[in-house]
VMD Tcl script that builds the backbone (N, CA, C; Angstrom):
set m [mol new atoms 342]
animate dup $m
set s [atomselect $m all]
$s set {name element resname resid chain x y z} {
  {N N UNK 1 A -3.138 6.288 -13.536}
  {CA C UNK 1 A -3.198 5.481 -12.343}
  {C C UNK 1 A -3.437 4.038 -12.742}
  {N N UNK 2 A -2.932 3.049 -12.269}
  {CA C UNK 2 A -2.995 1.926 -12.297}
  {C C UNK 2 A -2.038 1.041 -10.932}
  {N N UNK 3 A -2.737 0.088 -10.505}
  {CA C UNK 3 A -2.453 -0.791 -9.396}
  {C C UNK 3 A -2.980 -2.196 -9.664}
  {N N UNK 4 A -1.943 -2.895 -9.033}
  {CA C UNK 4 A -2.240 -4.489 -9.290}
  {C C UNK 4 A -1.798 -5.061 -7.828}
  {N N UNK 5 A -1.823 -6.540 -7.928}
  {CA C UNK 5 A -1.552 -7.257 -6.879}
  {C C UNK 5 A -0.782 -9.050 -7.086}
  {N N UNK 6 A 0.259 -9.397 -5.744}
  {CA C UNK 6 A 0.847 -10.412 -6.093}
  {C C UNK 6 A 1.124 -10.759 -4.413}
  {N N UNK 7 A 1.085 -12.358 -4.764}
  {CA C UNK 7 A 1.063 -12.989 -3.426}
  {C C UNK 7 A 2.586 -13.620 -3.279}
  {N N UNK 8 A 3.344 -13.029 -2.474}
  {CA C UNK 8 A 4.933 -13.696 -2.266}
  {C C UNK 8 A 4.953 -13.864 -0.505}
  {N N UNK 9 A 5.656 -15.022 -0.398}
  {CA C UNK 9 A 5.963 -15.376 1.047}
  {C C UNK 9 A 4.950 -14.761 1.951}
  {N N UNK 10 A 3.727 -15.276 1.400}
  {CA C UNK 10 A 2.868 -14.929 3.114}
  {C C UNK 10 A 3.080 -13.592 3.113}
  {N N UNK 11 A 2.404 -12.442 2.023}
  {CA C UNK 11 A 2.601 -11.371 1.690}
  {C C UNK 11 A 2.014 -10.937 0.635}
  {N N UNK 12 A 0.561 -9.987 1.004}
  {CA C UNK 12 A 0.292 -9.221 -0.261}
  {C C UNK 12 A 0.799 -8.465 -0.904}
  {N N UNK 13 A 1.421 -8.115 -1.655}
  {CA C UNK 13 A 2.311 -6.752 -2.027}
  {C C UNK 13 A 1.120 -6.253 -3.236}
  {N N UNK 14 A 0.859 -4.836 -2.548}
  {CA C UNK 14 A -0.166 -4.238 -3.746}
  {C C UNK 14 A 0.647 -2.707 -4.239}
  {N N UNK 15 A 0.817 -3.067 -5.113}
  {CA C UNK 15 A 1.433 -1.647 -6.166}
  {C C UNK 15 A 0.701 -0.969 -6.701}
  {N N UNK 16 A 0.812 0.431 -6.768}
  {CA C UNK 16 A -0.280 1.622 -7.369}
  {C C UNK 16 A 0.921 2.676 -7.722}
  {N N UNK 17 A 0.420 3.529 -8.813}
  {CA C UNK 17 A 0.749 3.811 -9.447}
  {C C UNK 17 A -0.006 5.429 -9.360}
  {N N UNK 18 A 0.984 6.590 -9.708}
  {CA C UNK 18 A 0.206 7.981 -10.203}
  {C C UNK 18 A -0.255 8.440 -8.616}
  {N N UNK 19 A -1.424 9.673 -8.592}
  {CA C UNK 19 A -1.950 10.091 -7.689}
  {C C UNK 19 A -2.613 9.356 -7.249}
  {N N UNK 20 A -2.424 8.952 -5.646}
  {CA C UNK 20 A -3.666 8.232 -4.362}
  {C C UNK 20 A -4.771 9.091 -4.177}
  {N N UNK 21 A -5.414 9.682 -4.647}
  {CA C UNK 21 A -6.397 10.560 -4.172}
  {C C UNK 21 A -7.750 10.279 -3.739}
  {N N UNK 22 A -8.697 10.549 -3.815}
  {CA C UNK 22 A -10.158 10.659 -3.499}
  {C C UNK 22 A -10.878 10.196 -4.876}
  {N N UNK 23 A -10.017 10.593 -6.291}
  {CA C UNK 23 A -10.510 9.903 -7.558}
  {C C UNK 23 A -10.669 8.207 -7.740}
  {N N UNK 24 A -9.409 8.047 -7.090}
  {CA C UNK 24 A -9.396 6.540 -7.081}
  {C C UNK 24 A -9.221 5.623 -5.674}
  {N N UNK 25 A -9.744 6.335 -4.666}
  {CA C UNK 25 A -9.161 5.953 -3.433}
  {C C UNK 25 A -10.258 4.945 -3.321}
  {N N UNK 26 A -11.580 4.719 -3.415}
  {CA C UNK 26 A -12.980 4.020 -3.426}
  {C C UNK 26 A -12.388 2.322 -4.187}
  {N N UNK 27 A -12.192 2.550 -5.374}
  {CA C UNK 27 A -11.548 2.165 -6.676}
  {C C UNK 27 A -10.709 0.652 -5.410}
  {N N UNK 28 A -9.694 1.386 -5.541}
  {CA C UNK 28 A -8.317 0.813 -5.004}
  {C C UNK 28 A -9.050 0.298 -3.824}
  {N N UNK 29 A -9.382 1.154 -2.568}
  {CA C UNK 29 A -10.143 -0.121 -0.960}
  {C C UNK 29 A -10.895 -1.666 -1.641}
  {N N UNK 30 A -11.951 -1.019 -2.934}
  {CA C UNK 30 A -12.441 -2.430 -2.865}
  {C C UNK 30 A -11.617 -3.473 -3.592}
  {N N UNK 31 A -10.382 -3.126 -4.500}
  {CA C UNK 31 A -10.052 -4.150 -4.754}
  {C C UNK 31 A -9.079 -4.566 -3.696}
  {N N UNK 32 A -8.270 -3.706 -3.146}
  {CA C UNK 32 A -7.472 -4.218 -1.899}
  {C C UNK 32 A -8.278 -5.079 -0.868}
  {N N UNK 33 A -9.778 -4.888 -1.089}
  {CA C UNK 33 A -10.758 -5.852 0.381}
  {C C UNK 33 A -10.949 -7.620 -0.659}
  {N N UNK 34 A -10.776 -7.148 -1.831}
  {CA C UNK 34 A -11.456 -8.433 -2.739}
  {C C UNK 34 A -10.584 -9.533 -2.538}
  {N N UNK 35 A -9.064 -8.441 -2.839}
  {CA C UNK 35 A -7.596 -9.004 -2.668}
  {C C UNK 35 A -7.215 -9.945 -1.159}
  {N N UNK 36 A -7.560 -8.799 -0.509}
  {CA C UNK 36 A -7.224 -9.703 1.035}
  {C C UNK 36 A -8.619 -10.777 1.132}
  {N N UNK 37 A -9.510 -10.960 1.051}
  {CA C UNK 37 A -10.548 -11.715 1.650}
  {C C UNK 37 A -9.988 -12.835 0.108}
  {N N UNK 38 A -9.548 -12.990 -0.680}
  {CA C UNK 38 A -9.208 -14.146 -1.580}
  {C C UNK 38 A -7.512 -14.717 -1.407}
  {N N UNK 39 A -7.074 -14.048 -0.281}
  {CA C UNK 39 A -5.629 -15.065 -0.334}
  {C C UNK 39 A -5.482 -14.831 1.282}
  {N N UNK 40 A -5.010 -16.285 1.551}
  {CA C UNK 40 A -4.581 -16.750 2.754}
  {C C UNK 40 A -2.967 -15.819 3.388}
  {N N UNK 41 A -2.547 -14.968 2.535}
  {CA C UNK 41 A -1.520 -14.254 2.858}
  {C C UNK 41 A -1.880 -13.334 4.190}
  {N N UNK 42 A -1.088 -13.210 5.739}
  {CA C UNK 42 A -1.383 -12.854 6.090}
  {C C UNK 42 A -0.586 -11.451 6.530}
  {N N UNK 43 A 0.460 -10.587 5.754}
  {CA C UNK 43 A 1.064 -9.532 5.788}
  {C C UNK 43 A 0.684 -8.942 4.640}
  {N N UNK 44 A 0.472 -7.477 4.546}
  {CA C UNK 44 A 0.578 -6.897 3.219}
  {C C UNK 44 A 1.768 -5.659 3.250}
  {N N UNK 45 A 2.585 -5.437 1.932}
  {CA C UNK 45 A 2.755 -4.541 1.788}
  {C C UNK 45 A 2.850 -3.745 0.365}
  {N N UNK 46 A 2.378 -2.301 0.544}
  {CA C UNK 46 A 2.273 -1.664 -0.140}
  {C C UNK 46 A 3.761 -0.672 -1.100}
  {N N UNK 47 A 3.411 -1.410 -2.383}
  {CA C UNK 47 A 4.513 -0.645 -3.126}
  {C C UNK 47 A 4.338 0.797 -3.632}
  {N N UNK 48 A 5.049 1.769 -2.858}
  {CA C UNK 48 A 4.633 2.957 -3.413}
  {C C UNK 48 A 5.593 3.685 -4.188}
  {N N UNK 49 A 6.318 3.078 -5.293}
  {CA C UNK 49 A 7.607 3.138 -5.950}
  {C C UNK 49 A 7.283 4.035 -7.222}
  {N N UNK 50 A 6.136 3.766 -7.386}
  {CA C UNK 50 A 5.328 4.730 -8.645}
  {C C UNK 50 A 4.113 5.471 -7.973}
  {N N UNK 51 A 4.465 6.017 -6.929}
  {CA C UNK 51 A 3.269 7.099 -6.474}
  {C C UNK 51 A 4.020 8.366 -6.581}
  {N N UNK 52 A 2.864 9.223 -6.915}
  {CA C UNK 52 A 3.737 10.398 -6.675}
  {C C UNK 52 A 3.107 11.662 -5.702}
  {N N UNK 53 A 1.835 10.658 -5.281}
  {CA C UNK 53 A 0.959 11.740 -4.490}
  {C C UNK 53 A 0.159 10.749 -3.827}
  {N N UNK 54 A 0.179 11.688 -2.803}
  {CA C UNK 54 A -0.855 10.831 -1.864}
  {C C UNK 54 A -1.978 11.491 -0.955}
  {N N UNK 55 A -3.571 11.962 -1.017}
  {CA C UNK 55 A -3.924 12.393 0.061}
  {C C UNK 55 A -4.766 11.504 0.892}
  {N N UNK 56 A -5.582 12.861 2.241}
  {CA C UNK 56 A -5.968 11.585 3.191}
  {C C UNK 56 A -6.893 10.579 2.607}
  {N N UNK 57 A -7.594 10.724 1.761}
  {CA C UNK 57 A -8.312 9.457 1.054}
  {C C UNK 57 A -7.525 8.012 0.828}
  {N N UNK 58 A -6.345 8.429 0.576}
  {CA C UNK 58 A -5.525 7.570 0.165}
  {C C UNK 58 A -5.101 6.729 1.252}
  {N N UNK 59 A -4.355 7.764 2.386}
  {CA C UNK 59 A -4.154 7.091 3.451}
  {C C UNK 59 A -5.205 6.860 4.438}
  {N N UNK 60 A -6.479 6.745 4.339}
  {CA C UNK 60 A -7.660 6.033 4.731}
  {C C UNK 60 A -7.718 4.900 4.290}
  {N N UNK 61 A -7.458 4.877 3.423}
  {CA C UNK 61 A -7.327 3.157 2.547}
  {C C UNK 61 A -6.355 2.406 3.266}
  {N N UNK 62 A -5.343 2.699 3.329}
  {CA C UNK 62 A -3.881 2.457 4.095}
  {C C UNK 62 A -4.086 2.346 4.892}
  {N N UNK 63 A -4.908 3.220 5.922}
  {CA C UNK 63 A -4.674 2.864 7.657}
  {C C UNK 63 A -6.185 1.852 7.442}
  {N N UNK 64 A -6.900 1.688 7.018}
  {CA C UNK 64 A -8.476 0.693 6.928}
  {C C UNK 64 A -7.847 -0.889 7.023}
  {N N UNK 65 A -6.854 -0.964 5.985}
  {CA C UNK 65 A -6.171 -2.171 5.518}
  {C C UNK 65 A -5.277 -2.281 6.688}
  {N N UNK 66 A -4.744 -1.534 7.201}
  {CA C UNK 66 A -3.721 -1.741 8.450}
  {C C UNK 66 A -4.223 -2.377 9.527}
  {N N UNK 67 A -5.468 -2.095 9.825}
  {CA C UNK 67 A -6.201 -1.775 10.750}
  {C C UNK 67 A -6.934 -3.963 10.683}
  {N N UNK 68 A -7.241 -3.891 9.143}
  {CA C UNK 68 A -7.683 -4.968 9.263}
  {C C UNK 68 A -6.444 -6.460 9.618}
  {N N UNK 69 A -5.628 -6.070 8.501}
  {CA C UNK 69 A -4.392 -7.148 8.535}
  {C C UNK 69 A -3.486 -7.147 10.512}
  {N N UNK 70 A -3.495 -6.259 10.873}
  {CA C UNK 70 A -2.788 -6.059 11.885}
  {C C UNK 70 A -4.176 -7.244 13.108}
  {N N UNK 71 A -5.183 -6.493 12.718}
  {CA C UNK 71 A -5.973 -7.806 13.729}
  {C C UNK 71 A -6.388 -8.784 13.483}
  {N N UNK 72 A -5.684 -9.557 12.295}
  {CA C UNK 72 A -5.500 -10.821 12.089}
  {C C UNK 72 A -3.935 -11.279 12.246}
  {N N UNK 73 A -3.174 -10.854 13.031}
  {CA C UNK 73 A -2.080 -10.815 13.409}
  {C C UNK 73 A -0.766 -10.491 12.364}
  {N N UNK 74 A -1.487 -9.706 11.549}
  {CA C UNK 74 A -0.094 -9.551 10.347}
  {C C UNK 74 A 0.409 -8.443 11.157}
  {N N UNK 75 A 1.360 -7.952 9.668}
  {CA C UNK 75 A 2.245 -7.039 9.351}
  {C C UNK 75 A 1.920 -6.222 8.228}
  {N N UNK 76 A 2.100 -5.077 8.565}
  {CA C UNK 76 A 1.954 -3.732 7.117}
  {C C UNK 76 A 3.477 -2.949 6.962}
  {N N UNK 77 A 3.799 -2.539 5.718}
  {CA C UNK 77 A 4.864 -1.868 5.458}
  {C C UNK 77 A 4.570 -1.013 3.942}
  {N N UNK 78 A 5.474 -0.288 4.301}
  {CA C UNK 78 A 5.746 0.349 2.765}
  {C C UNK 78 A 6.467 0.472 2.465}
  {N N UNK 79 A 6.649 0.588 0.929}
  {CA C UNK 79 A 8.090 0.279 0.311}
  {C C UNK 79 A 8.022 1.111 -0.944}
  {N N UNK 80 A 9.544 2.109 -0.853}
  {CA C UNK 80 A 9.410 2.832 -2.379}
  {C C UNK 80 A 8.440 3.738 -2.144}
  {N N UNK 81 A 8.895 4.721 -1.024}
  {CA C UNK 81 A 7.917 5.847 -1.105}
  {C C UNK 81 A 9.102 7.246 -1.418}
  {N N UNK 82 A 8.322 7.683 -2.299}
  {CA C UNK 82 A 9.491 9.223 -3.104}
  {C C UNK 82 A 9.274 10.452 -1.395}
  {N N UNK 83 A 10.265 10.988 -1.951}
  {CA C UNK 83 A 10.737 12.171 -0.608}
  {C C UNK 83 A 8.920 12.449 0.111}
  {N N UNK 84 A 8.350 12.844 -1.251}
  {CA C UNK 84 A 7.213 13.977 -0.748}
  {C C UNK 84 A 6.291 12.456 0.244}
  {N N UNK 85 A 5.991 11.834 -1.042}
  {CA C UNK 85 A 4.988 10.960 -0.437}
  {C C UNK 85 A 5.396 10.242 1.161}
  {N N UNK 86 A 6.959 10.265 1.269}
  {CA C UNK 86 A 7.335 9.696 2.680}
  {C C UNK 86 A 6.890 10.658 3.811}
  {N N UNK 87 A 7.525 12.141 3.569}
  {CA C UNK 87 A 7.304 12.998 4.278}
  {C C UNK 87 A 5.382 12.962 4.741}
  {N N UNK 88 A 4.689 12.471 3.807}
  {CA C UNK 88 A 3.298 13.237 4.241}
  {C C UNK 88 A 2.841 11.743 5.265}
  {N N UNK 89 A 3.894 10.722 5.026}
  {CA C UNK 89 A 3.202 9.167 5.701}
  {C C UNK 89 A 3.766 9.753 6.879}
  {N N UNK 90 A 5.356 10.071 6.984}
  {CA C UNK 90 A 5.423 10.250 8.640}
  {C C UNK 90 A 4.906 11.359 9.095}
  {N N UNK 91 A 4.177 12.670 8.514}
  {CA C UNK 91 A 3.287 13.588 9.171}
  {C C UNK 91 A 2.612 13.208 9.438}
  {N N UNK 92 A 1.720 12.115 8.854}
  {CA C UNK 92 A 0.492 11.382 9.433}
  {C C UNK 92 A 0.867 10.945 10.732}
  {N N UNK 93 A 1.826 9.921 11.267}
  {CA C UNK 93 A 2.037 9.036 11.686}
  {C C UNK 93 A 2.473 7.940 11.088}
  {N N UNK 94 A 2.582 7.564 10.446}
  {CA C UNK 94 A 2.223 6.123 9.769}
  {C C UNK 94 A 3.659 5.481 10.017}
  {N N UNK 95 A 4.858 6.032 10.408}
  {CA C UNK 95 A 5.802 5.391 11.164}
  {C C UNK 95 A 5.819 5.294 12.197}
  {N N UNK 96 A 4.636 5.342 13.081}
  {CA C UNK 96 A 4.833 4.869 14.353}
  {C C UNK 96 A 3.750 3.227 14.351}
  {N N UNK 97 A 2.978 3.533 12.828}
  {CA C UNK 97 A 2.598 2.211 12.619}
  {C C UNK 97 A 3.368 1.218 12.194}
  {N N UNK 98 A 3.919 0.982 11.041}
  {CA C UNK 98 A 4.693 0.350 9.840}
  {C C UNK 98 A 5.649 0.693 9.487}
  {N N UNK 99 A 6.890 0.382 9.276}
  {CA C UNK 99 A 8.206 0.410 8.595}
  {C C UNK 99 A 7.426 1.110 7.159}
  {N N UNK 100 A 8.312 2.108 6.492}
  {CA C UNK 100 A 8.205 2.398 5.770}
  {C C UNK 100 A 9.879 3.162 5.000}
  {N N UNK 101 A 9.990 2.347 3.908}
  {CA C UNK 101 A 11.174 2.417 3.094}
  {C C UNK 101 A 11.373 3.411 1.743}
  {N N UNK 102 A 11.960 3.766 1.987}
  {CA C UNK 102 A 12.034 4.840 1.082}
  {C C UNK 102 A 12.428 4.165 -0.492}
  {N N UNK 103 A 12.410 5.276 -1.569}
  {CA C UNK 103 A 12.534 4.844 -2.961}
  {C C UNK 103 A 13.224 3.805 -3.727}
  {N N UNK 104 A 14.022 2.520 -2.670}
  {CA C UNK 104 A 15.132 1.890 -3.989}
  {C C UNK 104 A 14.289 0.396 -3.691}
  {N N UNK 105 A 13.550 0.554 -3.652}
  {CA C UNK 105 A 12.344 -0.913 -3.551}
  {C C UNK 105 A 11.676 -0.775 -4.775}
  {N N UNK 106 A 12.118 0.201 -5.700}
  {CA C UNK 106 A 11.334 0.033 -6.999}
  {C C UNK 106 A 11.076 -1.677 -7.428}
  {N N UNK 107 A 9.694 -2.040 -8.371}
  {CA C UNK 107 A 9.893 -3.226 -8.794}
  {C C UNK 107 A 9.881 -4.083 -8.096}
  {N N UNK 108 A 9.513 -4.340 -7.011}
  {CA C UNK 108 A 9.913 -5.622 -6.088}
  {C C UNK 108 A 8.235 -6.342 -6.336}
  {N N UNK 109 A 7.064 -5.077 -6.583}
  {CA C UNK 109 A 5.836 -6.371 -7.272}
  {C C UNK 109 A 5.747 -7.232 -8.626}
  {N N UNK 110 A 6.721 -6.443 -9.088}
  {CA C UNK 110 A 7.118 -7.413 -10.591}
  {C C UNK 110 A 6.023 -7.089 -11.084}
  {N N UNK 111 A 6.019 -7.736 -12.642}
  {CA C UNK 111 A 4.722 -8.194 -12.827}
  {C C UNK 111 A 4.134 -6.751 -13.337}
  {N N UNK 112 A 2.728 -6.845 -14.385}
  {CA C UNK 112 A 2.148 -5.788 -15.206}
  {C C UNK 112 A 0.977 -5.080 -14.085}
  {N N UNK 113 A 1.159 -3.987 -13.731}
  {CA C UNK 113 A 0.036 -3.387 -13.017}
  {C C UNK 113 A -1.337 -3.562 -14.120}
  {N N UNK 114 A -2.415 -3.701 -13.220}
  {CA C UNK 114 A -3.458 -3.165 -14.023}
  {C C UNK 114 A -4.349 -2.192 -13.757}
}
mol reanalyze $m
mol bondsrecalc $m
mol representation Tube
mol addrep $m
């Protein structure tokens, strides 16, 4: 697992990598809160081009961050989510929140995860 972060057009884009789980779901919120409270970007979206799992821990993080950016008037999306991991966002819901794009958004955070 590894995730990083990059600021493009008024846009966090945070990339993660491996299983979203409950191991690293703690991990990932606080740097995603460190991330948003240090850049004036006011959309984020999440690259999920190298996930290959996701549970609700994970998408607690996801809807927390949604929850915050959306009432500062942004936008949330996802991008580069594989069959399984799409399927379990729209069982959630999470397309009736955010656009969410399936796998050919690989790479669009550039740049070395850490």
């Amino acid at each position: 697992m590894s995730f990083g972060f990059q600021v493009k057009n008024n846009t966090v884009v945070a990339a993660i990598s491996g299983e979203v789980d409950m191991n690293i779901a703690g991990l990932w919120r606080e740097a995603l809160e460190r991330q948003l409270d240090q850049s004036v970007a006011r959309n984020l979206t999440f690259d999920f081009s190298r996930v290959s799992f996701i549970d609700s821990s994970g998408l607690g993080v996801v809807l927390g961050r949604y929850k915050r950016v959306i009432s500062r008037g942004g936008r949330v999306r996802i991008i580069g989510a594989n069959p399984q991991v799409y399927r379990i966002l729209q069982m959630s819901g999470f397309g009736n929140l955010m656009d969410i794009e399936q796998a050919y958004a690989a790479g669009i955070a550039g740049g070395e995860l850490r």
